[in-house]
NUKOL-791683 format. One record per residue (C-alpha): residue number from 0; residue in one letter; x, z, y. Coordinates in steps of 0.001 Angstrom, whole numbers. Each point is the difference from the previous one (the first is absolute). Layout:
N
NODE;i;aa;c1;c3;c2
NODE;NUM;a;X;Z;Y
...
This chain:
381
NODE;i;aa;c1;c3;c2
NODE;0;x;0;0;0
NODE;1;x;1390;-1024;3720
NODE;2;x;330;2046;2840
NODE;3;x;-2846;-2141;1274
NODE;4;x;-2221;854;-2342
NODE;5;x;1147;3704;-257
NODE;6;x;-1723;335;3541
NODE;7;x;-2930;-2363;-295
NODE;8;x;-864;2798;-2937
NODE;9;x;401;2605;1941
NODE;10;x;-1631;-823;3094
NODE;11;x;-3047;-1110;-2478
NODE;12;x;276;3593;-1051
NODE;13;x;96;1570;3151
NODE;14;x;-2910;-2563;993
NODE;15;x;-1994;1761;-2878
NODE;16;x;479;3223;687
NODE;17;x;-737;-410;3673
NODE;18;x;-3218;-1854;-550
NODE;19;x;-1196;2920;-2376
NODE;20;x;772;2400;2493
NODE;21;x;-1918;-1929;2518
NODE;22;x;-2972;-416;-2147
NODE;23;x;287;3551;-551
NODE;24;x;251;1209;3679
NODE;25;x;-3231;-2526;804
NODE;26;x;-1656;994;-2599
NODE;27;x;175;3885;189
NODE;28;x;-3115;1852;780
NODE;29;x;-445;731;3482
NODE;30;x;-935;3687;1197
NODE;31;x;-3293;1174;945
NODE;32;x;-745;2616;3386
NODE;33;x;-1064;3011;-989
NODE;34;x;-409;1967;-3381
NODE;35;x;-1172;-1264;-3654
NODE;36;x;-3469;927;-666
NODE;37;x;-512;3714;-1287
NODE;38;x;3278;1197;1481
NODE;39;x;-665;2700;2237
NODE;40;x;1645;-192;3325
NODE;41;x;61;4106;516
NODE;42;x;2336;-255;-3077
NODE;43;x;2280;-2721;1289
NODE;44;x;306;1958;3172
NODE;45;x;768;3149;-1608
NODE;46;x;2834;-2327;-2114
NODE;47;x;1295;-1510;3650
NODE;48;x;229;3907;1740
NODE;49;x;2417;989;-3069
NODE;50;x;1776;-3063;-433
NODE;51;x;315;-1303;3030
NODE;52;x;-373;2683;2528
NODE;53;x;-2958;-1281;1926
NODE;54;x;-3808;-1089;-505
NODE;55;x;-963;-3433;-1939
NODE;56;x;-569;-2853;3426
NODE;57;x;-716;-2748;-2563
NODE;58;x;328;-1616;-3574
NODE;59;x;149;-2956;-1885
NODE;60;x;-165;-553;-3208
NODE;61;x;937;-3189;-3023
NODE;62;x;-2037;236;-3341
NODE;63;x;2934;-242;-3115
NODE;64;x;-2213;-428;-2665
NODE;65;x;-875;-3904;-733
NODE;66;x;-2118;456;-2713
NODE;67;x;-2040;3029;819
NODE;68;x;-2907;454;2139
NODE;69;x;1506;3454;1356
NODE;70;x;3176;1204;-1406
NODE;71;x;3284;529;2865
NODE;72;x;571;-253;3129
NODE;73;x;2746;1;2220
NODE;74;x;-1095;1634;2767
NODE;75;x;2088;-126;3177
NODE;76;x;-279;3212;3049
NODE;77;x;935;395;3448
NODE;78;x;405;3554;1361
NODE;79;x;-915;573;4168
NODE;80;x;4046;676;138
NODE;81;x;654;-3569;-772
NODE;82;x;1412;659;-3636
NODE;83;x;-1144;-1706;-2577
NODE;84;x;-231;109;-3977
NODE;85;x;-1800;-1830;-3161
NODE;86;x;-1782;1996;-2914
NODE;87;x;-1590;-1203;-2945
NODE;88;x;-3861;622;-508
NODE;89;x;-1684;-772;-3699
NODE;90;x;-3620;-288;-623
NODE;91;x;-58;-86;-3434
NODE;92;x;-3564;-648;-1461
NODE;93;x;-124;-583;-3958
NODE;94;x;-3015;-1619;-733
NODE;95;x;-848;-2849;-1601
NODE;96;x;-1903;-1669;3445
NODE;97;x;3973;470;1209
NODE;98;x;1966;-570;-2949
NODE;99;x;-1893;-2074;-2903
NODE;100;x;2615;552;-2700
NODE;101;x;-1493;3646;163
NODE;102;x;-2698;-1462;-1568
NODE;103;x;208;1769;-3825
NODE;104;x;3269;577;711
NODE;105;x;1051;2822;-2467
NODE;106;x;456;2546;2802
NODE;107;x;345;259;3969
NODE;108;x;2402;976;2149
NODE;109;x;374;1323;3111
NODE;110;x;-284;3668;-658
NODE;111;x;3416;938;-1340
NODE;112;x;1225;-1434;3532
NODE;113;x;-2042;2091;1778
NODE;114;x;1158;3083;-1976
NODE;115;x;3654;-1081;458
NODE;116;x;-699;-287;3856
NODE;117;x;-1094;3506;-8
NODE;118;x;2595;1363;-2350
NODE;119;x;3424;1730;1195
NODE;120;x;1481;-591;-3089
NODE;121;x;438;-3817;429
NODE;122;x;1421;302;3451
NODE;123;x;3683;-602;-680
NODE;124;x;-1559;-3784;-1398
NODE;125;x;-3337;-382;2741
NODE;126;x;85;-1107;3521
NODE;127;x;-1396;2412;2400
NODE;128;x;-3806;393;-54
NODE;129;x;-1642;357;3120
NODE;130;x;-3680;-351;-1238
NODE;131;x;-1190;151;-3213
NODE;132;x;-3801;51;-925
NODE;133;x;-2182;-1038;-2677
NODE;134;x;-2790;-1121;1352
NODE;135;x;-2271;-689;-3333
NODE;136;x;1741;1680;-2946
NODE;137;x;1659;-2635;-2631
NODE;138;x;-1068;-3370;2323
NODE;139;x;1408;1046;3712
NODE;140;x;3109;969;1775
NODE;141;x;1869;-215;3060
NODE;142;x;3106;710;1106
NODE;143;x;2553;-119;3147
NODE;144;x;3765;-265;-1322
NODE;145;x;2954;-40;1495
NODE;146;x;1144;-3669;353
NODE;147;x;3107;-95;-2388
NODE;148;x;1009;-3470;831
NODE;149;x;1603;1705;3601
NODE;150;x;2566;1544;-2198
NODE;151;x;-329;-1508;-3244
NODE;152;x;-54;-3063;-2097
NODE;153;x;-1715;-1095;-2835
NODE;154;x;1658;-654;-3086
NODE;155;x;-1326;-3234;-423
NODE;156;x;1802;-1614;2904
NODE;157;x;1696;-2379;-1884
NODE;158;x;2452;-1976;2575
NODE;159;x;2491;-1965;-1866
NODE;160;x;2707;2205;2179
NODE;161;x;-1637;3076;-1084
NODE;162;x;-266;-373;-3925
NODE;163;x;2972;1513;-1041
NODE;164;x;-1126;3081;1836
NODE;165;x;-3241;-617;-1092
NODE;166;x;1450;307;-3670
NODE;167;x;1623;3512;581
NODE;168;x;-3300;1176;1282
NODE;169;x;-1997;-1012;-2467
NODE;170;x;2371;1602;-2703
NODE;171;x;120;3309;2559
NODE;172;x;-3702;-257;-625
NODE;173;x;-25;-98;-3456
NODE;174;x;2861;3087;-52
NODE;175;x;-2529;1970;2479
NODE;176;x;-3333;-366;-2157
NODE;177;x;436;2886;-2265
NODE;178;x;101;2237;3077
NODE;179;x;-3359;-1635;1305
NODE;180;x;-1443;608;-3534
NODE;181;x;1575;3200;211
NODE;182;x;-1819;333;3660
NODE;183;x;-3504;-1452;-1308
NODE;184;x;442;2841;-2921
NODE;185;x;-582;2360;2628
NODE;186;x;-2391;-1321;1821
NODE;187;x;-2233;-1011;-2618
NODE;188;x;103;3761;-1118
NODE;189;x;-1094;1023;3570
NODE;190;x;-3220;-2827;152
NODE;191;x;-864;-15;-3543
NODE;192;x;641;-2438;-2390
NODE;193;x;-3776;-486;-163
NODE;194;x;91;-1937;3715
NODE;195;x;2211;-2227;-1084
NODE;196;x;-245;-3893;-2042
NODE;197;x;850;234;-3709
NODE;198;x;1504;-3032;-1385
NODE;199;x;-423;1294;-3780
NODE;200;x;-1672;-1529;-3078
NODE;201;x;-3161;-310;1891
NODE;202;x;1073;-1363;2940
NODE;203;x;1495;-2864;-1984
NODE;204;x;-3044;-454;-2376
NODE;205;x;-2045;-475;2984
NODE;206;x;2968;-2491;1962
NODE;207;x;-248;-2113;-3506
NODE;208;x;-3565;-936;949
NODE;209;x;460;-568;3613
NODE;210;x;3043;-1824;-351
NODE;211;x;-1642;-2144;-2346
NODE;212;x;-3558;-653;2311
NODE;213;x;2123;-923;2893
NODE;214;x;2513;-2556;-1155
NODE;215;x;-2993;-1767;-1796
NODE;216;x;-1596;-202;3026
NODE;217;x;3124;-921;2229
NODE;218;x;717;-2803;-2521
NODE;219;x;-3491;-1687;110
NODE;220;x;831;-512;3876
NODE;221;x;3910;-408;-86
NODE;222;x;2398;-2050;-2195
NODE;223;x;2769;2415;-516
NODE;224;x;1869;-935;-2466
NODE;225;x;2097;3441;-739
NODE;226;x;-3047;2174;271
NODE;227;x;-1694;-2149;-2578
NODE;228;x;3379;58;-2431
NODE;229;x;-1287;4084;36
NODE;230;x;-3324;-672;-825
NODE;231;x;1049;-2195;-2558
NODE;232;x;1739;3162;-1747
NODE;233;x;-3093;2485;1402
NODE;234;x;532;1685;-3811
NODE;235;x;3875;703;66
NODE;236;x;-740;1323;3595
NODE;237;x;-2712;2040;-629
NODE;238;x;1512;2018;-2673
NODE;239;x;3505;416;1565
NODE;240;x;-2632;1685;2961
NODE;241;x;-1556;2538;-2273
NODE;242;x;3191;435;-2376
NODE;243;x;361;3725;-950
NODE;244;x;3468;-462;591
NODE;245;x;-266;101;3535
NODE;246;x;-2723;2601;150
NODE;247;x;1869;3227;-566
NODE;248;x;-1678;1954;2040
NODE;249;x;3153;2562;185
NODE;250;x;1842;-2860;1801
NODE;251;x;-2560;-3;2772
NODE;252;x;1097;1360;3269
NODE;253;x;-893;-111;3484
NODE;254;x;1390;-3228;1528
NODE;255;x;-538;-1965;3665
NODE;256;x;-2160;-2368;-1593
NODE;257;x;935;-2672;2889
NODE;258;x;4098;93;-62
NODE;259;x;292;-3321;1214
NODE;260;x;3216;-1240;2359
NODE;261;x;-3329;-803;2457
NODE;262;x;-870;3552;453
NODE;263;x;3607;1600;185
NODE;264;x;2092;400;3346
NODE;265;x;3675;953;200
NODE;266;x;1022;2376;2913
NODE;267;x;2522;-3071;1949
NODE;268;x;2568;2681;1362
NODE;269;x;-18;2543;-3511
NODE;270;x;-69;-2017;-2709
NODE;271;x;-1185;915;-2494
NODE;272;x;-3207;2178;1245
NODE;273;x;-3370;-2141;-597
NODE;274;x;-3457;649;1063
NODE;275;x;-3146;-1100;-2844
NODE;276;x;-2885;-1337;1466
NODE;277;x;-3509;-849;-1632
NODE;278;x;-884;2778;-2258
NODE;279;x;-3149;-1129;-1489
NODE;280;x;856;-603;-3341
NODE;281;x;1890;3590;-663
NODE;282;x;-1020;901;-3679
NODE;283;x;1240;1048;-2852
NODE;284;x;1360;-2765;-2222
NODE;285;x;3690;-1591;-1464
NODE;286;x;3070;896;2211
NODE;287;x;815;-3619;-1182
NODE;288;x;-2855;-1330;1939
NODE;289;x;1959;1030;3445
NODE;290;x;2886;-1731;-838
NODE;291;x;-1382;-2965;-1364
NODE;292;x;-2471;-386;3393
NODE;293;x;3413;502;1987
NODE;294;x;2047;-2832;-1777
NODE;295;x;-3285;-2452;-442
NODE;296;x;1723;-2662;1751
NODE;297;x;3714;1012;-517
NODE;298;x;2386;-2149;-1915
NODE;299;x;759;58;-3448
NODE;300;x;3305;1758;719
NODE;301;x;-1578;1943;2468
NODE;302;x;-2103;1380;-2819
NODE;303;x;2459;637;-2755
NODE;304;x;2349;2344;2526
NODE;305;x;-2922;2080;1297
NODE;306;x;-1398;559;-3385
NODE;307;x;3429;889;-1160
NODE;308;x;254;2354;3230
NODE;309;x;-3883;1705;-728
NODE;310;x;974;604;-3803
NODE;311;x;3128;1255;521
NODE;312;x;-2252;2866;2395
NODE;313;x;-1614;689;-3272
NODE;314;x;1793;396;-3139
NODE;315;x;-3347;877;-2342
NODE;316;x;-907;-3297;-1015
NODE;317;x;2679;-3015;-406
NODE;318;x;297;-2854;2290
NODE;319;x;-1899;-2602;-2632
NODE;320;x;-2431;2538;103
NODE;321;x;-297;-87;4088
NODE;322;x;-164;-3639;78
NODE;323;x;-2922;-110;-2397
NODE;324;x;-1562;2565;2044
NODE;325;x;1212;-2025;3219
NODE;326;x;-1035;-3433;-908
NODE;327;x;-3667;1010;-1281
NODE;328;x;-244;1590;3494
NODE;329;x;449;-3564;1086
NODE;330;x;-2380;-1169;-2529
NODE;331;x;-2834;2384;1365
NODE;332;x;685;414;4016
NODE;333;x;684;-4022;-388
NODE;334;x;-3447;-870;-1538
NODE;335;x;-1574;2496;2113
NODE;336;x;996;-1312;3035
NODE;337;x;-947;-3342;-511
NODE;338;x;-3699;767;-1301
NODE;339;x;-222;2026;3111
NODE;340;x;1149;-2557;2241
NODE;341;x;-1906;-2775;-1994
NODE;342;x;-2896;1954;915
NODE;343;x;718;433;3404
NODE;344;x;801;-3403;937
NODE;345;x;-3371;-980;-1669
NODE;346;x;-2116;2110;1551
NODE;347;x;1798;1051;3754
NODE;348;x;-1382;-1382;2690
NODE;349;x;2363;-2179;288
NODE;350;x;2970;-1675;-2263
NODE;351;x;3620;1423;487
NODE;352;x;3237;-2536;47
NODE;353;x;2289;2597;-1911
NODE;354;x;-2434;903;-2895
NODE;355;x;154;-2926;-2202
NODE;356;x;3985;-120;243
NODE;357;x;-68;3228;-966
NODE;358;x;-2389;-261;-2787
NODE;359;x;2342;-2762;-1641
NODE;360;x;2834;2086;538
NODE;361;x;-1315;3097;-1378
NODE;362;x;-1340;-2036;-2854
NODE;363;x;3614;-1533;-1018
NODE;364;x;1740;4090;-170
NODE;365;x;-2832;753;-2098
NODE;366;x;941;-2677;-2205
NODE;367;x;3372;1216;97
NODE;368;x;-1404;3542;-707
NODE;369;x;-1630;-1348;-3053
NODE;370;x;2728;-1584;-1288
NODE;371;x;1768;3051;-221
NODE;372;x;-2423;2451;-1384
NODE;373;x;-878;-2810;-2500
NODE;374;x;3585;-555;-1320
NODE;375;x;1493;-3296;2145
NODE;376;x;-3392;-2195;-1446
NODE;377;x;-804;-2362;2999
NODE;378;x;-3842;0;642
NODE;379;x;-2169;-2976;-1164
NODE;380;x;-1003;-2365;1819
């Protein structure tokens, strides 16, 4: 390759990258004066005198949640004194009028975050709670966070200059989930085990049937081929699902339920302190099922080091034991995850770019999952 074409590539890299950030900055959501509904401006004010010194003048707020009728908000303040700030507000309603995957869903969320909102216990791992209220018990919540993208970033950033620090964190997340179990051991103690989600023997027997009602469905309306290799197999998959093997229940413990890269920020200046967000699916379930949420989209290699990092944290089972424990934790939060969004993007108001992508994705690591569990035996086609 010439010189010439050395920088014709690159400037048709920079191009690309320039236009996407463009696209990005155009097509951002644009703030909106004052506060979202059901926010309470009496608590905002009170939030603006601590924080900032000086009465609430005015507010804006930007709604982050695409695909929900309520869900966040970033909601920016201005204090009389001229300073200014940014919290987070959620209005989280679980019903099925604002989520239709809830629709015979096997359980529903929402509570455990509210009880891990109100908790001390969790408060090395929580942003700080301002308001916390449920409004009708089990359906309705809200809540006014601290905004931890002013100090914080995600995990899932994912810049190409960024992934080898990316990679530490990620492994510095695997190496730190025992203490959050250890953390969630507590707490679960202090709510009750009771108001928490129990992904047992049940849970799954009930999962097997909505799994199954929603990918029929989503495949009468959409040609995908990956979700239909699955279907093809419905047998193998069902019983790997309700497999005693992976029903002990004296492996159950309480886990984040959510423990995806999405929902986990790293403290930029003390690396590595991290902050969990979106609590709703705390229960009581396989430790595996936190990991294997947290490297969902990780490379292979990826994979095999933080596995070999989480096993070597506990010595009572082997590592071929983890990984069978790990990869049917694929097998059920993968299949999960795509009946719920199958649902969801047939019955939401309206359709979302990201879920069939995701779907297909989702669909090819279960495959992989299956594989695995099943011995290395490709799935017919």
């Amino acid at each position: 390759m010439t010189v010439v074409q050395k920088l014709g590539r690159l400037d048709r890299i920079i191009l690309t990258r320039l236009g996407r950030l463009w696209r990005r900055w155009v097509n951002r959501p644009q703030p909106v004066s004052g506060l979202p509904d059901g926010l309470p401006w009496l608590v905002v004010d009170k939030v603006c005198r601590e924080l900032l010194g000086s009465p609430l003048q005015k507010a804006a707020h930007v709604h982050l949640s695409g695909w929900k009728q309520a869900g966040a908000f970033r909601v920016y303040v201005r204090a009389v004194n001229g300073r200014s700030h940014s919290l987070i507000y959620k209005n989280a309603i679980y019903t099925e009028s604002h989520i239709p995957a809830l629709a015979d869903f096997p359980v529903c969320p929402g509570l455990p975050e509210f009880l891990a909102y109100s908790s001390e216990t969790l408060q090395p791992y929580i942003p700080a709670v301002y308001l916390a209220q449920e409004l009708v018990p089990g359906h309705h919540y809200r809540y006014l966070l601290e905004d931890l993208g002013r100090w914080y970033e995600p995990l899932s950033r994912n810049q190409a200059r960024q992934l080898r620090r990316r990679y530490r964190w990620v492994l510095q997340a695997v190496s730190a989930l025992p203490k959050v179990h250890e953390r969630l051991f507590w707490w679960a103690g202090a709510v009750g085990e009771s108001s928490l989600i129990r992904y047992d023997q049940a849970f799954a027997d009930a999962l097997t049937v909505y799994i199954w009602t929603n990918l029929t469905e989503y495949l009468e309306h959409v040609p995908e081929t990956a979700v239909s290799v699955l279907m093809d197999n419905w047998i193998t998959l069902a019983r790997l699902l309700i497999a005693d093997e992976f029903h002990d229940p004296a492996r159950l413990q309480p886990i984040h339920g959510d423990f995806h890269v999405t929902n986990i920020y790293i403290q930029r200046r003390v690396p590595f302190f991290f902050k969990l967000i979106d609590w709703e699916w705390a229960g009581i379930g396989l430790p595996h099922t936190d990991l294997a949420t947290l490297l969902n989209r990780a490379p292979v290699s990826v994979e095999q080091d933080a596995l070999a990092v989480y096993a070597a944290q506990n010595t009572a089972v082997s590592l071929a034991q983890h990984r069978r424990l790990y990869e049917w934790c694929q097998l059920e939060r993968g299949l999960m995850d795509i009946a719920f969004l199958a649902r969801q993007q047939l019955y939401g108001t309206r359709p979302v770019t990201w879920i069939p992508a995701y779907i297909h994705q989702s669909a090819l690591r279960v495959q992989r999952a299956v594989n695995y569990l099943t011995g290395g035996a490709p799935l017919a086609i």
